[in-house]
C-alpha positions in Angstrom: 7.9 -28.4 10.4 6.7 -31.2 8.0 4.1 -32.5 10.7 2.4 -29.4 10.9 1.4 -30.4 7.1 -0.5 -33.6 8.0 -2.6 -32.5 11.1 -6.3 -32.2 10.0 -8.9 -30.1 11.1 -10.2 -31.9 13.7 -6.2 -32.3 15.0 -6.6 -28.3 15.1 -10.2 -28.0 16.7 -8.6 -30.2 19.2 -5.4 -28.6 20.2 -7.6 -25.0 20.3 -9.6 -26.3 22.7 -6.9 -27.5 24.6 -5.3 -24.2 24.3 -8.4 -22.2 24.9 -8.7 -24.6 28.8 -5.0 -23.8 29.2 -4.3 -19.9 28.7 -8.0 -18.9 28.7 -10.0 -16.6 26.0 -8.2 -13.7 26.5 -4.6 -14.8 26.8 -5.0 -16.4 23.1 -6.6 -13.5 21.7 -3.8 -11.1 22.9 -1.0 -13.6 21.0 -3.2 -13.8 18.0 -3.1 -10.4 18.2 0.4 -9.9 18.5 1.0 -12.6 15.8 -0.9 -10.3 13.1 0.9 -7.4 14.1 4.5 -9.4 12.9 2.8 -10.1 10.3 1.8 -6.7 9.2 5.4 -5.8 10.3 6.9 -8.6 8.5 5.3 -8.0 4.8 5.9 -3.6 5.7 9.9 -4.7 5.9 9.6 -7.4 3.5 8.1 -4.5 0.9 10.8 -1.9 1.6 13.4 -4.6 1.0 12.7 -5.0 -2.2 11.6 -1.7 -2.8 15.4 -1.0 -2.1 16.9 -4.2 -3.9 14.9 -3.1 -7.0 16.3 0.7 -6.6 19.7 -0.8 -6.3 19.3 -3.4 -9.6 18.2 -0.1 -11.9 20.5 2.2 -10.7 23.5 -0.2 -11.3 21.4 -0.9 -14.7 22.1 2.6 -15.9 25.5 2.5 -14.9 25.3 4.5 -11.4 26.0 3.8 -8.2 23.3 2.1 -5.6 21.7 4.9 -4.5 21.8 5.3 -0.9 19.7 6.9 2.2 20.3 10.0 3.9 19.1 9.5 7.5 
């Protein structure tokens, strides 16, 4: 995605527009919408990974076992 690096902001006012005349107001604001929602999602699983990963590292730091989830 190295192109997406050299469009400018008048590249991006552009292709909005032509977006907006496409899908209409309310189409784009639903996906933007849904895009910050995976977003949200995306950092809440990225946290508990490493909330995990780190749990793991100390554990086998102290010479236990990983601890491990009851579900």
């Amino acid at each position: 995605m190295n192109f997406l690096q050299n469009l400018g902001t008048t590249e991006w006012i552009i292709i909005i527009l032509v977006l907006l005349a496409i899908f209409g107001k309310k189409k784009l604001m639903e996906w933007a919408q849904g895009l910050g929602e995976s977003g949200r999602e995306l950092q809440k699983v990225k946290k508990e990974f490493e909330g995990a990963l780190n749990g793991s590292e100390q554990a086998i730091e102290k010479g236990g076992k990983s601890p491990k989830k009851k579900v």
